[in-house]
C-alpha positions as CSV (number, residue, x, y, z in Angstrom):
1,X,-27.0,20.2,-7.5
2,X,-26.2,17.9,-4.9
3,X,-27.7,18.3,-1.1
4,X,-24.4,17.3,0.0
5,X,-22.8,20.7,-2.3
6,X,-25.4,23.1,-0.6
7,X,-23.7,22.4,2.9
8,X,-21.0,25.2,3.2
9,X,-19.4,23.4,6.2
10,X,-19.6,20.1,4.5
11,X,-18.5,21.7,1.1
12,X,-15.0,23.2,3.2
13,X,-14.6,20.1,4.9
14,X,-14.3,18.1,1.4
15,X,-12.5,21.2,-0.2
16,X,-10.0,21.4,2.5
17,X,-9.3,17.3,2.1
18,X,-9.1,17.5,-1.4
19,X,-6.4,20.3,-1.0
20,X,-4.2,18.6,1.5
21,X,-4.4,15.0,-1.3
22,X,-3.4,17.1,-3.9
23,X,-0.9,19.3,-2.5
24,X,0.9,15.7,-1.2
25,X,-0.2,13.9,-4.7
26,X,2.0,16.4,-6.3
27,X,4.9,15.9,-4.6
28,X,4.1,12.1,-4.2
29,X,4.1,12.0,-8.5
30,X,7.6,13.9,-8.5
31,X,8.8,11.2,-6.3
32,X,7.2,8.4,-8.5
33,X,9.0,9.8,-11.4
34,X,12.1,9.9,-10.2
35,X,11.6,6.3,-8.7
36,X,9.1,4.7,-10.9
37,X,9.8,1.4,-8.4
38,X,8.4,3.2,-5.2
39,X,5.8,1.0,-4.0
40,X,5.0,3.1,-1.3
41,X,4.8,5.8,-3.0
42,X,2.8,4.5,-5.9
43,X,0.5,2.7,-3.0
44,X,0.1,6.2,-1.2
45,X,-0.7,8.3,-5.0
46,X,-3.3,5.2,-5.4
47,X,-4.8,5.7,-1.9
48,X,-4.6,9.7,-2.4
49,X,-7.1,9.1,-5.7
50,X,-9.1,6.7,-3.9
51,X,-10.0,8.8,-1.0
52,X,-10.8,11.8,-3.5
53,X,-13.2,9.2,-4.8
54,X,-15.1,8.2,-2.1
55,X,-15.8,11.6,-1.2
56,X,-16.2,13.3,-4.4
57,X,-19.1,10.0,-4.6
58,X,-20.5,11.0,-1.5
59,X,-20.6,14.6,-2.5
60,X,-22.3,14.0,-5.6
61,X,-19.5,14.9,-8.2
62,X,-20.0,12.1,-10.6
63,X,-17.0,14.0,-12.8
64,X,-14.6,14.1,-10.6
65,X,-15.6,10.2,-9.4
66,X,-15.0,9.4,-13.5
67,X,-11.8,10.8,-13.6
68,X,-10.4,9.3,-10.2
69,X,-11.9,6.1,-11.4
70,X,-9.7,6.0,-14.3
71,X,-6.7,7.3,-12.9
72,X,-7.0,3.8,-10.1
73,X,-6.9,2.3,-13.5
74,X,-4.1,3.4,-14.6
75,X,-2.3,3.5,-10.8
76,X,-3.7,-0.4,-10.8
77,X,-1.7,-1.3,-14.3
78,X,1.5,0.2,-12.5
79,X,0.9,-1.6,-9.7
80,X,0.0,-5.1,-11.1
81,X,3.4,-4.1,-13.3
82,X,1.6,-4.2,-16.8
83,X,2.7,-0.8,-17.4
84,X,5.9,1.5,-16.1
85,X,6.4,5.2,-15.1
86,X,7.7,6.7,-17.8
87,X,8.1,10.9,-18.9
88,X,5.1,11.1,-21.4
């Protein structure tokens, strides 16, 4: 277990981060389905995953770094346009 996970102020601190990204990631992907051509808004879901990142890496939660990491990927094809918004 990580040093970082054993710090229960810490540990609130990065839950109570992660809650406020994912509580505006949720209605940020709404948006970005409903306007697949939102850069902002595809710029701010790809910032929201980023940040989760950075601290989930400084935390010590290689599994949630992982699967951030590949969501950027995907965010990035969107961005770069080699892949669209769609339903599925």
């Amino acid at each position: 277990m990580s040093d970082m996970l054993q710090d229960a102020g810490l540990l609130q601190d990065y839950l109570a981060e992660c809650d406020e990204l994912l509580q505006r990631l949720d209605q940020d992907l709404v948006s970005l389905e409903t306007a697949p051509g939102d850069a902002e808004v595809l710029n701010r879901v790809f910032r929201a995953f980023h940040t989760i990142k950075g601290t989930s890496g400084f935390m010590g939660l290689s599994q949630i770094v992982e699967l951030t990491h590949h969501a950027e990927d995907v965010l990035n094809l969107l961005r770069k346009g080699e892949r669209r918004v769609n339903r599925r």
